[in-house]
N, C-alpha and C positions, 0 to 999 in steps of 0.2 A: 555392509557397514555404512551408519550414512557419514556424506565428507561434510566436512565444517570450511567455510568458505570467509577470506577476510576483505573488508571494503575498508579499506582508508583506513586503519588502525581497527575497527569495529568486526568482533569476530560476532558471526551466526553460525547457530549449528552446536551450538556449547550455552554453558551458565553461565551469568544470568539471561533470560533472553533478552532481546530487542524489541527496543519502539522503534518505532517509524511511524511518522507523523507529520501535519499541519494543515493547514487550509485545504481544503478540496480542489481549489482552483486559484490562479494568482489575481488579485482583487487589485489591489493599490501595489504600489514600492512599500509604503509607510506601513501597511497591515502586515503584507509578508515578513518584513524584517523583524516588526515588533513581534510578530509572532516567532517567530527563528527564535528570537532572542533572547525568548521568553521560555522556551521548552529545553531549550541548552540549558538554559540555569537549572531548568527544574531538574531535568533528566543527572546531569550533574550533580547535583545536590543528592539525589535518591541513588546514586551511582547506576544508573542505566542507560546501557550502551543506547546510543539515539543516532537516526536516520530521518533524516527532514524529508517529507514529502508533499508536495505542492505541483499542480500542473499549469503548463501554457495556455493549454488548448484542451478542449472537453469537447472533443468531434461526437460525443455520440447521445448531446441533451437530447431528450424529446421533442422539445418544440423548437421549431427555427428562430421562433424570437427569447430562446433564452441565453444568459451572457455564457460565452466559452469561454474568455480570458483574452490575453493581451498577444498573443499569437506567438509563434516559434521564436522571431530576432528577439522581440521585446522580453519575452519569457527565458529564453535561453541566458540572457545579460542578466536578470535578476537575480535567477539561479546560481550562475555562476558568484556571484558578489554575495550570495547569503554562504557558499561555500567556503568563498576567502574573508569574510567577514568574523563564522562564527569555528571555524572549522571545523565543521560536522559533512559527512560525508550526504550527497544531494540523491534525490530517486526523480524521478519523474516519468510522466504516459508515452509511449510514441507514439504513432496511428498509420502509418505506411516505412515502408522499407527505404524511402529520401532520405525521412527524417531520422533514422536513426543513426546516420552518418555523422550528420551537423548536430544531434545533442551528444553521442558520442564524446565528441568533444570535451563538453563540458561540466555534466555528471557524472558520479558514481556508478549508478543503479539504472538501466532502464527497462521499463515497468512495461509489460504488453500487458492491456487490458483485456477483461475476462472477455468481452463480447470480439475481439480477436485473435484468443488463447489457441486455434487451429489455424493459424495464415501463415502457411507454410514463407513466406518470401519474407513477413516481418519478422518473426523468429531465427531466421536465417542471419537476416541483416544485423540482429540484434546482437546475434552472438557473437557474430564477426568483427565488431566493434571491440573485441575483448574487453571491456566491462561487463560485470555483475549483472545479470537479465530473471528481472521476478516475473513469473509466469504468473497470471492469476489465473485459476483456474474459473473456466467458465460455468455459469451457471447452468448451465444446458447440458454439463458434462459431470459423467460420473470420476468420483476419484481415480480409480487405477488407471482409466483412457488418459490422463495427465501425461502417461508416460510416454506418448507418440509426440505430445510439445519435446518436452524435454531430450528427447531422440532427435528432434529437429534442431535445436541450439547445442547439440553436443557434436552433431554432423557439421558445423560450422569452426570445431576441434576446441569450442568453450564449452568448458565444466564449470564456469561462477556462476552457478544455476540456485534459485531461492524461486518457492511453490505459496499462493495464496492461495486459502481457504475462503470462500465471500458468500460461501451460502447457495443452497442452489433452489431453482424457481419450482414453485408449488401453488399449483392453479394462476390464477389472475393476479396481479399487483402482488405480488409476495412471494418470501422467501425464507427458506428453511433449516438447519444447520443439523447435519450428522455428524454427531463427534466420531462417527465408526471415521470419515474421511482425513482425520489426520492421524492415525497411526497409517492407515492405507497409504497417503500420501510422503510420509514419512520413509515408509516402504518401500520407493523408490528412489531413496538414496542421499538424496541434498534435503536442507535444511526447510522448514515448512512457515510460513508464518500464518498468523490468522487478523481477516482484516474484521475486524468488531463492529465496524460503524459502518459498511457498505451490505453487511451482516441483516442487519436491521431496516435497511431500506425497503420500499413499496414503488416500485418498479412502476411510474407513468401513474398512479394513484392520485395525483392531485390535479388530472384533466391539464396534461400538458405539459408537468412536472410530477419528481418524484415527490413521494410522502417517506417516514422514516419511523422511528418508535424509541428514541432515544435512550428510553428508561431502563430498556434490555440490553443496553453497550457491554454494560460491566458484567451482568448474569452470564452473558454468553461468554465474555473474555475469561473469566473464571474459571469457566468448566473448560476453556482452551489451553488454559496456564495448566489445569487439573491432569489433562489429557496428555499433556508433554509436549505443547507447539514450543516454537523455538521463538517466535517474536510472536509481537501483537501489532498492527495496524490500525491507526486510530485517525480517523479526520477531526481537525479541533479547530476551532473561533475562539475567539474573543468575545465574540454575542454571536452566536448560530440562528441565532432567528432573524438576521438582519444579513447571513452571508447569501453570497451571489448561487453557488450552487450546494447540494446535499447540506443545506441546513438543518434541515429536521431530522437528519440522523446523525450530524456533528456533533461533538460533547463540548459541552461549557472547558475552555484552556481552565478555569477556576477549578474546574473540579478533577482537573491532571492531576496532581499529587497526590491525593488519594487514592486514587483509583490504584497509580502504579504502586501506594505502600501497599493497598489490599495485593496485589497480582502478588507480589513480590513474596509476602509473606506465605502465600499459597506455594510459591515454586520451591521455597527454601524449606516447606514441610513434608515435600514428598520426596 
């Protein structure tokens, strides 16, 4: 039976599902907040449990000279003040077992990224923290092997365990999505989300950065909502063509409310 797990008032694991959302990476004070501020109203208005997510730090750009963000103090303070601001419950990356001590602290949700979904010491750490820890599943890895992360953050005696789906890699710059991986995923027990917009990425494709394909966000979110994921995962701008990282696969904030009436209307017909 899978368990339904609650962050901050915001239940997963049940209907309707979950966003989780926002910039890719912390840009300004001024963008993150408007953009917080901006996706509460909506998610609100559409009645949709929302999870803000934005990061400090993007330790794993391609190229050395692309921007990571405003680094752990700086990032962690913002974080914190979009939580007591809008009261929506905060997710964000870690990148080693320090850090997840000191964001501990101050989020909800903390997020081990796909390309360290096997590091036995950060999943450790993560769990130990007793907050909420989303595994994303790596691209390199097949669904059901998910289950040896999760065995790891369960061995640290937390079960506030949530699973991404992000596509997994096929040949050069690209990536692919088996919808067979989220009942799979499902099938071990905690609630699954699907991330739509990291989904669509092209991995190092634009010679030193990624490339993206934005126009397949919503196709794929669809047949995820279709399938019975529990959230969606969406990176969003204000202007995605002008954001610091994953623009090209970021969705217009403009074209948020739509999307989520389409999702919406698809979960409440099956």
């Amino acid at each position: 039976m899978q368990k339904e797990i609650e962050i901050r008032g915001v239940r997963v694991g049940k209907r309707p599902f979950v966003f989780i959302g926002g910039p890719c990476v912390i840009e300004t004070e001024a963008i993150t907040l408007k953009i917080a501020e901006l996706l509460v109203d909506i998610t609100e208005r559409l009645n949709v449990p929302f999870i803000f997510k934005s990061s400090y730090d993007k330790a794993n750009r391609t190229s050395i000279k692309s921007y990571r963000g405003p680094g752990i103090n700086e990032g962690i303070k913002l974080l914190a003040r979009v939580r007591e601001t809008f009261g929506c419950p905060v997710l964000t990356d870690v990148h080693s077992k320090e850090e997840a001590g000191i964001v501990g602290e101050v989020v909800d949700v903390l997020q081990v990224p796909a390309l360290l979904s096997r590091q036995t010491d950060i999943l450790l750490a993560c769990g130990r923290t007793g907050r909420a820890v989303n595994i994303k599943k790596g691209q390199f890895m097949a669904p059901y092997d998910v289950r040896y992360a999760i065995n790891k953050v369960e061995a640290s005696g937390n079960t506030n365990i949530i699973v991404t789906e992000r596509g997994t890699c096929f040949g050069y710059n690209n990536l692919v999505n088996d919808f067979r991986a989220i009942p799979i995923l499902k099938g071990l027990g905690y609630p699954v989300v699907f991330d739509a917009t990291h989904s669509v990425q092209k991995p190092g494709a634009l010679q030193g950065c990624s490339g993206g394909e934005r126009e397949f966000v919503l196709p794929l979110a669809k047949a995820a909502i279709a399938v019975g994921v529990d959230g969606i995962f969406m990176e969003v701008h204000t202007n995605p063509e002008e954001a610091l990282c994953d623009g090209e696969n970021s969705i217009f904030l403009r074209d948020l409310p739509e999307y989520l009436r389409i999702l919406k209307r698809i979960e409440e017909s099956l």
